[in-house]
TORZA-906165 format. One record per residue (C-alpha): residue number from 1; chain; residue in one letter; z, x, y. Coordinates in Angstrom, 1 decimal. Example, Ala and Ser with C-alpha at 12.3 -4.5 7.8 and 13.67 -1.06 7.14 Angstrom:
BEGIN
@nr=1	kette=A	rest=A	c3=7.8	c1=12.3	c2=-4.5
@nr=2	kette=A	rest=S	c3=7.1	c1=13.7	c2=-1.1
***
This chain:
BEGIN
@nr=1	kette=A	rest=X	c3=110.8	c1=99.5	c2=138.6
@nr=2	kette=A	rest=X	c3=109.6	c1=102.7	c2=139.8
@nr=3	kette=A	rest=X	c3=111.1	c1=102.9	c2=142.9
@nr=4	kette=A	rest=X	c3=114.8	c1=101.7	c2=142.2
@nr=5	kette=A	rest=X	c3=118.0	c1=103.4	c2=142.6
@nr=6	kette=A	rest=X	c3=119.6	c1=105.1	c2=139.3
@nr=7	kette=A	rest=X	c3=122.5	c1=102.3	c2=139.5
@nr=8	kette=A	rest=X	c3=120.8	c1=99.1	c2=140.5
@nr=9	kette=A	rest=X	c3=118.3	c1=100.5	c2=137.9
@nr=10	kette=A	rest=X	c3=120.9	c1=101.4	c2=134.7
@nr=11	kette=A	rest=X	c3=122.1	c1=98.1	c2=135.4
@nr=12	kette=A	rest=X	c3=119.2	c1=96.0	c2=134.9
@nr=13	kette=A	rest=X	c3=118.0	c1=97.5	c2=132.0
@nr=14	kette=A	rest=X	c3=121.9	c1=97.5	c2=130.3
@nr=15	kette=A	rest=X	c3=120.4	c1=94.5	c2=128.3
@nr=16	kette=A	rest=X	c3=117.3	c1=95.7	c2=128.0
@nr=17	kette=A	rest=X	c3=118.6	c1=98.6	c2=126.0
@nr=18	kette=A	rest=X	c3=120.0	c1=96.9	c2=123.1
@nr=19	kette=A	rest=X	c3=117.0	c1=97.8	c2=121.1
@nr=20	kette=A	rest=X	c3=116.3	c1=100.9	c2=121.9
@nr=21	kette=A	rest=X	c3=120.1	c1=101.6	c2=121.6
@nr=22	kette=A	rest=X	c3=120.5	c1=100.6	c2=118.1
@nr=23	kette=A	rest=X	c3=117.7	c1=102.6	c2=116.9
@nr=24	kette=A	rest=X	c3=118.5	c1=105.7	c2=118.7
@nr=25	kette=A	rest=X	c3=121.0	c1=107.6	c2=116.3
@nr=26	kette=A	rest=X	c3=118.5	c1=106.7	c2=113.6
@nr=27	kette=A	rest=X	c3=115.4	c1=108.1	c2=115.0
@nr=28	kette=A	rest=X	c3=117.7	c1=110.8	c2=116.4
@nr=29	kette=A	rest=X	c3=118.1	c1=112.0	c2=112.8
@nr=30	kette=A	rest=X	c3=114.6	c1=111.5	c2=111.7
@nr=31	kette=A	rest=X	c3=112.9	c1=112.9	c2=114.7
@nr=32	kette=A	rest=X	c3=114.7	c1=115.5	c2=116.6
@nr=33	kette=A	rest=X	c3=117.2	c1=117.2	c2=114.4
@nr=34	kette=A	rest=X	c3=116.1	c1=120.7	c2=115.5
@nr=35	kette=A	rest=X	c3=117.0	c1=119.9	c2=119.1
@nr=36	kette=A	rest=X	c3=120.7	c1=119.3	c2=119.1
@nr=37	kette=A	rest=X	c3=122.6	c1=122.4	c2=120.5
@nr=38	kette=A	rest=X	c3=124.0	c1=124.5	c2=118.0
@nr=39	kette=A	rest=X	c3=122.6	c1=122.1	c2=115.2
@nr=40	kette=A	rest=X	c3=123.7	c1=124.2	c2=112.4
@nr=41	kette=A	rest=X	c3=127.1	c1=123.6	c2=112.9
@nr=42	kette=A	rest=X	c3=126.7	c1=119.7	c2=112.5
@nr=43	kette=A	rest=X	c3=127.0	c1=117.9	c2=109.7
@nr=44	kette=A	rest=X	c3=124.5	c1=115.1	c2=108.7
@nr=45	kette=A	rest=X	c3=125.8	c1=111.2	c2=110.6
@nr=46	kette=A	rest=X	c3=128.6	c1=109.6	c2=108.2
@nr=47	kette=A	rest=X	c3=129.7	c1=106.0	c2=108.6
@nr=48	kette=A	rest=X	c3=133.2	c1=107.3	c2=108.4
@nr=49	kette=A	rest=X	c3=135.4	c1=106.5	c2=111.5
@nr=50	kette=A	rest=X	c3=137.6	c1=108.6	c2=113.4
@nr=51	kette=A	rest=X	c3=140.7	c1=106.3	c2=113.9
@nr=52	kette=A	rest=X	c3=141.8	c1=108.1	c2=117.4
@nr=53	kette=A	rest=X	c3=137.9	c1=107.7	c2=118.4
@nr=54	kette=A	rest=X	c3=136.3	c1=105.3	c2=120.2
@nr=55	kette=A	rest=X	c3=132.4	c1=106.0	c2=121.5
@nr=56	kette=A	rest=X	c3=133.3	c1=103.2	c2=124.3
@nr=57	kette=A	rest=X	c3=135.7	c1=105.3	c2=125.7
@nr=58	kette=A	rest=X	c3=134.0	c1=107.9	c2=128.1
@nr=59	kette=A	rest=X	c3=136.8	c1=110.5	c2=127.4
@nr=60	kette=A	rest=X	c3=136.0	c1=110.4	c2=124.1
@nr=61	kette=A	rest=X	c3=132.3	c1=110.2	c2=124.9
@nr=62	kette=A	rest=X	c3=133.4	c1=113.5	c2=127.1
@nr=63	kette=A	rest=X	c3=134.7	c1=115.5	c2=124.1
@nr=64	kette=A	rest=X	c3=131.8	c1=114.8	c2=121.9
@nr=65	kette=A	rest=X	c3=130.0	c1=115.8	c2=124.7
@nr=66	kette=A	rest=X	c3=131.3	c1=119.5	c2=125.8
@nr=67	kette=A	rest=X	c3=132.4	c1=119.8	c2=121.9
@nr=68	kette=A	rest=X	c3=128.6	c1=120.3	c2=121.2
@nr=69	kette=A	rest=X	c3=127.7	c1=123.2	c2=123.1
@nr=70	kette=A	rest=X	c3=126.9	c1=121.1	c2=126.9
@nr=71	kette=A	rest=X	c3=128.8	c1=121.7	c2=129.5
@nr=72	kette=A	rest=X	c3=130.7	c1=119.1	c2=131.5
@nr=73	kette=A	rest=X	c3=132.9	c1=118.3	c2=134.4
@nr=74	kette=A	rest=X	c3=133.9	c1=115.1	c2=135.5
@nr=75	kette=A	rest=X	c3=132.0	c1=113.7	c2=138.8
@nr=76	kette=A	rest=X	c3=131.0	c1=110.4	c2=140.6
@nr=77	kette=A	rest=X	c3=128.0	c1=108.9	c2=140.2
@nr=78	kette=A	rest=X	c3=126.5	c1=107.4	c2=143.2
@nr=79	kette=A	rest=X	c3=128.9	c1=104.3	c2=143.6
@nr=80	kette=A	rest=X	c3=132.1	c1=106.2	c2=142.9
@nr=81	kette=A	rest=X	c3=132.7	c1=105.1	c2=139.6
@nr=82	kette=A	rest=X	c3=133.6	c1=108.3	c2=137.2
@nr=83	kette=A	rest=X	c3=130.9	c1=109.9	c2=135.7
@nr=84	kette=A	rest=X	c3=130.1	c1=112.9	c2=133.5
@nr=85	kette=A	rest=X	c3=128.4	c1=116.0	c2=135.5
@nr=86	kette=A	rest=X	c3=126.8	c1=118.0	c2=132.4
@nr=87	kette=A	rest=X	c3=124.8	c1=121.2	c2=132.0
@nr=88	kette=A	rest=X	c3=122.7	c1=122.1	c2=128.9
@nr=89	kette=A	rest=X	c3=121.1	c1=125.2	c2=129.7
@nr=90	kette=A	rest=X	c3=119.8	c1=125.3	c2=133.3
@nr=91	kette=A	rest=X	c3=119.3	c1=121.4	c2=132.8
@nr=92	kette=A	rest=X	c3=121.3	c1=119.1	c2=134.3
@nr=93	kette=A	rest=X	c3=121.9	c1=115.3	c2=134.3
@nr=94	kette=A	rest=X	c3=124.8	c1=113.1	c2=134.5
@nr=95	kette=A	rest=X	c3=126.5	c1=110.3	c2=131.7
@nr=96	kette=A	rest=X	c3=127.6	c1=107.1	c2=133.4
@nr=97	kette=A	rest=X	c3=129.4	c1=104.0	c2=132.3
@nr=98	kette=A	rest=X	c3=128.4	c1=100.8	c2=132.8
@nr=99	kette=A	rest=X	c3=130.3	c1=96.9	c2=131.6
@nr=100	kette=A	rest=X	c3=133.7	c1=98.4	c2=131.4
@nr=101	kette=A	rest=X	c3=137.5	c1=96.8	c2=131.2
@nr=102	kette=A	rest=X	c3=139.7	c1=97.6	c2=134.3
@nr=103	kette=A	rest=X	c3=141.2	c1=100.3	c2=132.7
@nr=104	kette=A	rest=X	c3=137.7	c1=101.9	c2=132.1
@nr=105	kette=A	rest=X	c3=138.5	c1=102.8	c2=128.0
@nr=106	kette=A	rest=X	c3=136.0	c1=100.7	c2=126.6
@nr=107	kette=A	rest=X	c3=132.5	c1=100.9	c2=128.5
@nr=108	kette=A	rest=X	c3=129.8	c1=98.6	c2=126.8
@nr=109	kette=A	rest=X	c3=126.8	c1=101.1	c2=127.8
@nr=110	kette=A	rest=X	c3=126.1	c1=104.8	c2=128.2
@nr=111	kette=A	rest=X	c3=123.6	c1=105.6	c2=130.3
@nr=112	kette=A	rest=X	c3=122.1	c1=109.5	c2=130.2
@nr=113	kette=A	rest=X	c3=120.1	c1=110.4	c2=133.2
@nr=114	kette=A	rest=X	c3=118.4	c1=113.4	c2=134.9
@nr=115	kette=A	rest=X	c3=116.2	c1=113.2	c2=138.2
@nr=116	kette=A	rest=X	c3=114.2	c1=116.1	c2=139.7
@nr=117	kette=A	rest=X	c3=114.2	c1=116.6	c2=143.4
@nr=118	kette=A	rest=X	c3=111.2	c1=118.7	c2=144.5
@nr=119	kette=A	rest=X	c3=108.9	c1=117.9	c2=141.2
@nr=120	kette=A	rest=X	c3=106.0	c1=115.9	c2=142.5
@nr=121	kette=A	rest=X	c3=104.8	c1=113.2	c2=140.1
@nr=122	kette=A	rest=X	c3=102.4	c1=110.2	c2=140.6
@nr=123	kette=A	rest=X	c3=103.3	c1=106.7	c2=140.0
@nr=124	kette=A	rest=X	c3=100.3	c1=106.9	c2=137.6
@nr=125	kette=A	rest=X	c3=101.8	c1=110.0	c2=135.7
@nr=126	kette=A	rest=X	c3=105.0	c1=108.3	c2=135.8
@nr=127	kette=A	rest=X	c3=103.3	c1=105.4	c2=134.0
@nr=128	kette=A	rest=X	c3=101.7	c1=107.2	c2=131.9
@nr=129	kette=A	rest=X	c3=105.0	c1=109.1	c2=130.6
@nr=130	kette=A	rest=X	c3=106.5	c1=106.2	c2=130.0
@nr=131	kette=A	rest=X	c3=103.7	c1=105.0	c2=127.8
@nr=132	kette=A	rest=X	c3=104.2	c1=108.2	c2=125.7
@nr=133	kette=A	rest=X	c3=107.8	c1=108.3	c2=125.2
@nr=134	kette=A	rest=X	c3=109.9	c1=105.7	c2=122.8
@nr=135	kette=A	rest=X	c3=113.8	c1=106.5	c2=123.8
@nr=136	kette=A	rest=X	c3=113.2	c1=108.0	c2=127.6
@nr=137	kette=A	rest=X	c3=111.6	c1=106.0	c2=130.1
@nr=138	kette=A	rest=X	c3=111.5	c1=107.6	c2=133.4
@nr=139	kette=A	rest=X	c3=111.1	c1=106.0	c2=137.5
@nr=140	kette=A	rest=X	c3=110.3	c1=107.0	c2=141.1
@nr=141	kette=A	rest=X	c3=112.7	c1=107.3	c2=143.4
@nr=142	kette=A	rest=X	c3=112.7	c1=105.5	c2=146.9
@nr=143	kette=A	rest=X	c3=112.0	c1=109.6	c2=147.7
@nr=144	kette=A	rest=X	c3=109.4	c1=109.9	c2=145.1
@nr=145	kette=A	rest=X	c3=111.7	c1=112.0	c2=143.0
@nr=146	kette=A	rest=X	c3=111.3	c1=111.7	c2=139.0
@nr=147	kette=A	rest=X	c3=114.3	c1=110.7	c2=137.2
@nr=148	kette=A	rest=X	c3=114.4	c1=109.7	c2=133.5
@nr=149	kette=A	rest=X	c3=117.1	c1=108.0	c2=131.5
@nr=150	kette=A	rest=X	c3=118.6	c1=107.0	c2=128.3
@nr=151	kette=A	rest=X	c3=120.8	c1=103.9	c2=127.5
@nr=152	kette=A	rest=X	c3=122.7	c1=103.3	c2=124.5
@nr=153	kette=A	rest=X	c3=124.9	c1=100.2	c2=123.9
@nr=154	kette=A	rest=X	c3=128.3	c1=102.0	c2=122.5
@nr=155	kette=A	rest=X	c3=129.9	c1=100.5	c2=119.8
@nr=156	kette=A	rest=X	c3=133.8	c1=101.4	c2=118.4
@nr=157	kette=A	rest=X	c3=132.2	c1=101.0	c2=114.8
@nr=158	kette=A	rest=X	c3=129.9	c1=104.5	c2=116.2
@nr=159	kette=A	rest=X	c3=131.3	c1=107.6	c2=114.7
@nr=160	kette=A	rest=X	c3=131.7	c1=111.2	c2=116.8
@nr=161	kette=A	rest=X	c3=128.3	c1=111.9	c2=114.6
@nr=162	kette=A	rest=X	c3=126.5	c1=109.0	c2=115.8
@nr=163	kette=A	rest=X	c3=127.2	c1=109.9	c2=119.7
@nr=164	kette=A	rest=X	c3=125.8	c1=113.5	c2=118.4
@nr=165	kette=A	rest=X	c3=122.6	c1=112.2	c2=117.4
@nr=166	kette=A	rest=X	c3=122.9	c1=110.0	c2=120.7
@nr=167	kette=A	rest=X	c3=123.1	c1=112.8	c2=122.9
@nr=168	kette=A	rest=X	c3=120.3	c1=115.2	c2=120.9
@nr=169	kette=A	rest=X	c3=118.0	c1=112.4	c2=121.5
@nr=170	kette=A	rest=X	c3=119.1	c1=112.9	c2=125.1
@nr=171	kette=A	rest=X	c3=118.7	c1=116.6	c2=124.7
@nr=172	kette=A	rest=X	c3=115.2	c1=116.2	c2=123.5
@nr=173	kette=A	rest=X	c3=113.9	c1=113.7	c2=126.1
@nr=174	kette=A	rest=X	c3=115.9	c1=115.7	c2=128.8
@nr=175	kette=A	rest=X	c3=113.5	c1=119.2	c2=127.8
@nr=176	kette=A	rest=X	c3=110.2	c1=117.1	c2=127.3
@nr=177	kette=A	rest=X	c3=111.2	c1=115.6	c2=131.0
@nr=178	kette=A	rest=X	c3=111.5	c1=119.0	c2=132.5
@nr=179	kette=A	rest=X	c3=108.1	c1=120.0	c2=130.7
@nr=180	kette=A	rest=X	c3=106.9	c1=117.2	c2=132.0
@nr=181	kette=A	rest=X	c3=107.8	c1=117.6	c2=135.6
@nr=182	kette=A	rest=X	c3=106.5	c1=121.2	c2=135.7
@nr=183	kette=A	rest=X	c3=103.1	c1=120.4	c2=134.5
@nr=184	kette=A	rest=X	c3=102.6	c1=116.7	c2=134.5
@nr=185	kette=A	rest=X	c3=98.8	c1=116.8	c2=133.8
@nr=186	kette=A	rest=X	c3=99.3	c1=119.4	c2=131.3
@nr=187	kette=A	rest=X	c3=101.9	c1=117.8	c2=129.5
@nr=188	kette=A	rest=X	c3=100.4	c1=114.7	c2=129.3
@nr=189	kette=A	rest=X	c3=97.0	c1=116.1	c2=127.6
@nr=190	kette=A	rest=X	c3=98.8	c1=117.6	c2=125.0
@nr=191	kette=A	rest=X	c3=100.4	c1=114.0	c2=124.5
@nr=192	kette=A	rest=X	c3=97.1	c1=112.1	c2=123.9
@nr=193	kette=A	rest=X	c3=95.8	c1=114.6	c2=121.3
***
C-alpha cells in the first residue's frame, strides 16, 4: 500500500476503517484532549443531537470544521469531487468524501489526509510509523512523498461534538506527522522508549 494514490487508496481502506472509525471520538477524548484548537472553549462529547446536523453531510462536516479554530476553503481533491482545503497553523491537509448519494448530502466516510512533498522518508520508516501510530497510518507516494490519513465512517446519530473529537484526533496525528517528517529517525527513537 505504500505506493498508492490518495484516492485509489481512501477507497480501499473505506471498509477497513470501520474499526478504527468507531473508536476514534472515544480515544479522541481519552487521549488527545489537549490538542484540539482552542480546546477550552469545547464542551465535553454529549449524545445529544443537533436536529439541523448531520456529520454525513460535508457542509455540515465544513462548519464543524472552520467553527473550531481551522481554516477552510472548498477545493477538489484529485478526481474532481469537492473536497475541503484546510489550514491549522502552517499545516495543511485536505477532508474528502467518499460513498456518497447523488446529491452529495450524506457521505458514508470522511477521510482526513495530509502529504508532504519534499520530506524524504524510507519505506522502512514509513513502516515503522505505521507500527507506532493507532488512528494515522501513513503511505509512499508513486513520488516517494509521505502522506498520512485518517478515515472515519460518519454516522447521522454523531453529534457536532463527536466530529470535534474526530478532527482533534486528526489534529494530533497531523502534528506527530509533521514531527515525523522533519526528523524521521529522531522521532521514531523517542517512540520505542
Amino acid at each position: 500500500m505504500a505506493r498508492r494514490s490518495s484516492c485509489r487508496l481512501a477507497q480501499a481502506v473505506v471498509a477497513a476503517t470501520a474499526l478504527v472509525a468507531l473508536g476514534a471520538p472515544a480515544l479522541a477524548a481519552r487521549h488527545h484532549r489537549s490538542a484540539r484548537p482552542h480546546a477550552e472553549t469545547h464542551p465535553a462529547p454529549t449524545r445529544a443531537r443537533t436536529a439541523s446536523f448531520d456529520a454525513r453531510n460535508p457542509k455540515d462536516v465544513f462548519k464543524v470544521l472552520s467553527g473550531n479554530g481551522f481554516t477552510a476553503s472548498w477545493g477538489r481533491d484529485d478526481e474532481g469531487a469537492a473536497a475541503i482545503d484546510a489550514k491549522a497553523g502552517a499545516l495543511t491537509f485536505q477532508v474528502q468524501f467518499y460513498r456518497c448519494n447523488l446529491a452529495r448530502t450524506q457521505c458514508a466516510a470522511v477521510i482526513y489526509q495530509a502529504g508532504f512533498n519534499s520530506a524524504l522518508v524510507s519505506v522502512d520508516q514509513i513502516n515503522r510509523w505505521n507500527r507506532t501510530v493507532l488512528l494515522c497510518p501513513a503511505y509512499l507516494t508513486e513520488a516517494n512523498h509521505p502522506h498520512a490519513w485518517l478515515g472515519v465512517l460518519a454516522s447521522a446519530h454523531d453529534t457536532p461534538d463527536d466530529v470535534a473529537w474526530q478532527q482533534s484526533s486528526w489534529l494530533t496525528c497531523l502534528k506527530n506527522f509533521d514531527r515525523f517528517t522533519d526528523d524521521p529517525e529522531g522521532f521514531l527513537k523517542v517512540q520505542t522508549k
